[in-house]
C-alpha positions, 0 to 999 in steps of 0.5 A, spaced: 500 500 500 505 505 501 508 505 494 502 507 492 503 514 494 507 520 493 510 522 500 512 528 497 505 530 495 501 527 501 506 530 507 509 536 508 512 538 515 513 543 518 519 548 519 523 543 516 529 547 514 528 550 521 528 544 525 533 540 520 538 546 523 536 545 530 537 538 530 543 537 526 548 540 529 548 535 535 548 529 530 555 530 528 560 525 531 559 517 529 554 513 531 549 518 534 543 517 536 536 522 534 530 519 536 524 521 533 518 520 538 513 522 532 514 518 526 509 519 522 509 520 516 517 520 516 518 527 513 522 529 518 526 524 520 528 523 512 530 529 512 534 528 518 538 522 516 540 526 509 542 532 513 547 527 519 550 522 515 553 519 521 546 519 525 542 513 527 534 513 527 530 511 531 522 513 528 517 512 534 509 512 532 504 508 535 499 509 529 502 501 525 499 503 518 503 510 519 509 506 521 509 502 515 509 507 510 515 511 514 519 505 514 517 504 506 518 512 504 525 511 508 527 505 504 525 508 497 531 514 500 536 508 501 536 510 508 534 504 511 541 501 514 540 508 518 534 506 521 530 503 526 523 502 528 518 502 534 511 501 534 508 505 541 507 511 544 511 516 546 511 515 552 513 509 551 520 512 550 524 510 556 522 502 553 524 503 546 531 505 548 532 499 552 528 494 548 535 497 543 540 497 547 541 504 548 543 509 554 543 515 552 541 518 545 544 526 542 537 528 539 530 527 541 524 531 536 517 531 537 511 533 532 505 534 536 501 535 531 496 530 527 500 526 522 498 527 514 495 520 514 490 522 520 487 528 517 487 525 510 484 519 511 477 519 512 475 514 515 479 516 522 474 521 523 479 526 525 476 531 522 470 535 521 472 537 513 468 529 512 462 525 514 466 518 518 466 515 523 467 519 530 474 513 531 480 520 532 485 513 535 492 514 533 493 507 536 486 503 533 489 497 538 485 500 543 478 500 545 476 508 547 475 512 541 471 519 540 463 515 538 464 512 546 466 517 549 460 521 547 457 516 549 458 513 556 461 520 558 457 524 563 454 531 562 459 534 567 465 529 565 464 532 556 464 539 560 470 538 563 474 535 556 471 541 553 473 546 556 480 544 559 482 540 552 477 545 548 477 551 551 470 551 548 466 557 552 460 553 550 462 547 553 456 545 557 450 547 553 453 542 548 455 537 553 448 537 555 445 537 547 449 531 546 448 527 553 439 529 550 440 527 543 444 520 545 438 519 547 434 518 541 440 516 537 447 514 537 453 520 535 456 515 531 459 520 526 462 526 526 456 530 520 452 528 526 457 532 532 459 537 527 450 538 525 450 538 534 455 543 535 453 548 530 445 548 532 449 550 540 453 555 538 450 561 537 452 565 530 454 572 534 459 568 538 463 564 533 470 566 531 473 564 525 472 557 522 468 552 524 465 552 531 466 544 532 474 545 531 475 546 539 470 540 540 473 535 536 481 538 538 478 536 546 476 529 543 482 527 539 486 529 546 482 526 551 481 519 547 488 519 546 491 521 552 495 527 549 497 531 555 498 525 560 503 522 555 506 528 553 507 529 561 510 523 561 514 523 556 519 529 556 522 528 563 524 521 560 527 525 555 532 529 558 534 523 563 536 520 556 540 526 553 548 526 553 551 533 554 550 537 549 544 533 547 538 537 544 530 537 545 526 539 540 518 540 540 513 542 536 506 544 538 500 546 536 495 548 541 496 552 547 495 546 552 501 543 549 505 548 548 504 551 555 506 543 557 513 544 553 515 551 555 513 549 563 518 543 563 523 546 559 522 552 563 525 548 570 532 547 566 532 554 564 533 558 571 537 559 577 534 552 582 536 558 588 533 563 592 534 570 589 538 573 594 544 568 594 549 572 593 554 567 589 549 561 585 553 554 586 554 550 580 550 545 581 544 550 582 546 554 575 541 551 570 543 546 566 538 547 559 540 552 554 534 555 550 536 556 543 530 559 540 529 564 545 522 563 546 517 559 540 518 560 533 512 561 529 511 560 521 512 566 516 507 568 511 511 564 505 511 558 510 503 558 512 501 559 504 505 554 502 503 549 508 497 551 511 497 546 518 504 550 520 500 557 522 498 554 529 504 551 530 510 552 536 517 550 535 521 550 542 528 547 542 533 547 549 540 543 549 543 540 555 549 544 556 550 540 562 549 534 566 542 533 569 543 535 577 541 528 580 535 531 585 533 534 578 532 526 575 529 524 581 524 529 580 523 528 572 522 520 574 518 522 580 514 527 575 514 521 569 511 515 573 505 520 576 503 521 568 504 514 567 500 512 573 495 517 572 494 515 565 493 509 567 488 509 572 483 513 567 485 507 562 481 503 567 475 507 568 476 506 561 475 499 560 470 499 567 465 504 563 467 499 556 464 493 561 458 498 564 456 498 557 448 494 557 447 491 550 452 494 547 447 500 546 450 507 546 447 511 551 445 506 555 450 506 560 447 505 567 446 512 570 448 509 577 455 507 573 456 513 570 455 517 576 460 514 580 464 513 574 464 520 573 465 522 580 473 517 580 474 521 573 473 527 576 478 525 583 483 522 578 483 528 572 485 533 580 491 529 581 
């Protein structure tokens, strides 16, 4: 199937020029290791291998379609012998490095946007521009996707998503519109969400663009656990770079690049009180910035690939080792996401379990309301 496509046509990263110049420079020495931790469709990570020659990489993506045509696009640029892959989500990181052999690595960079293939392909239900299955799973091994929590949610539980994943000032009249209209049928579609959304949202108080694209964002982030992974994830990664290594990110919402910036911010500071009067080595920071902030798209960059105008790219290199109580911190903080993801997998899988007949919003109201109560517990800690 993948040799049916133009890779070239079909994907075009984003800030390519300008993340190859971030990413580059640390790959020099022989057997350096860069690790992307969202393959998707491999533009980047091709561009990497071209632009180091004495890089190897390892391309993470939990998406098994997405990984095969990356594995086949980077095969087709003779590349191969360069690179390895890995089917699982990024915060699985720590476990792919292990699994090869590897203790530290030079580069890690992340795209957090959707992947051309998931936007492009219509039956993933990812986007409003077409009427497809509410599905929004970039690993379809698991069991939750959109049309289930849209269906077993409770009305206070899809408020909560909306506004903290959506940011959506209209987030209870339309979780109250969903929980009515699942009674007299399934959400199964997103013509169906999108029809919902734009009947709720009053016409004065739209902003540009369709009023269901905040909706959708806080579905696709709550289905795939994005911000817990994310959480989770960055720690493992500094713990991980060699002196001089490089940590680059690209975000696209506001939640993810506050996430980023909030982490990258512990490194870039003093760890003392403001009145020491010398700094101790120790407590000088051990991140350098090397965007000065985040970089945004140009005009010729947004004309030429439309996805870049939200995007945020932030890049930091390790200009020292990581302090050992900052690694205990960072474990500490990655174990807490990975613990908090999972505990809300299992509400998951309980509500999954709590479905009767299989008939989509039927769930027991007493079982949605106590599952609703342990969500709320678990989305505070």
């Amino acid at each position: 199937m993948a040799d049916s496509f133009d890779f070239t046509t079909i994907h075009k990263p984003v800030l390519l020029d300008e993340c190859v110049a971030l990413v580059a420079p640390a790959l020099d020495a022989p057997n350096s290791v860069v690790v992307d931790c969202t393959l998707g469709l491999a533009g980047h990570a091709t561009a990497f291998l071209k632009a180091a020659p004495n890089a190897h990489l390892i391309g993470i993506d939990r998406d098994s379609e997405a990984l095969a045509m990356a594995s086949e696009r980077i095969q087709q640029a003779g590349l191969s012998s360069r690179f390895t892959p890995a089917h699982a989500a990024f915060d699985g990181f720590d476990e792919v490095l292990e699994r090869n052999g590897i203790e530290q690595i030079d580069v890690a960079f992340m795209d957090l946007g959707l992947s051309s293939l998931q936007i492009d392909e219509v039956d993933r239900g990812f986007s409003y521009s077409h009427d497809a299955p509410l599905d929004m799973r970039m690993d379809v091994s698991q069991e939750l996707d959109a049309a289930m929590v849209l269906s077993q949610y409770g009305e206070d539980d899809l408020v909560r998503i909306f506004r903290e994943y959506g940011q959506e000032r209209f987030a209870r009249p339309i979780a109250r519109a969903i929980v009515r209209r699942r009674v007299v049928e399934p959400i199964t579609t997103s013509g169906q969400l999108d029809r919902l959304v734009d009947q709720v949202v009053p016409k004065s108080h739209r902003g540009k663009g369709n009023p269901a694209k905040r909706i959708f964002q806080a579905l696709r982030i709550e289905v795939n656990g994005e911000l817990d992974k994310l959480a989770a994830t960055l720690p493992q990664i500094v713990n991980r770079l060699k002196p001089g290594g490089r940590l680059v990110v690209e975000s696209y919402h506001s939640l993810e690049d506050r996430t980023v910036k909030t982490f990258m911010a512990q490194g870039l500071k003093v760890d003392a009180p403001a009145d020491l009067p010398v700094v101790p080595k120790d407590a000088e920071p051990f991140l350098k910035d090397l965007t000065h902030g985040a970089v945004k798209a140009d005009e010729a960059e947004i004309t030429h690939n439309p996805r870049s105008a939200s995007v945020r790219l932030r890049a930091v290199e390790l200009v020292r080792p990581v302090p050992e109580r900052w690694r205990t911190r960072f474990k500490a903080s990655s174990d807490s996401a990975v613990a908090r993801k999972e505990r809300l997998g299992r509400l998951n899988r309980m509500e999954h379990a709590n479905y009767v007949g299989g008939n989509p919003g039927t769930m027991r109201r007493d079982d949605m309301r106590a599952t609703s109560a342990r969500r709320q517990r678990e989305s505070r800690q």
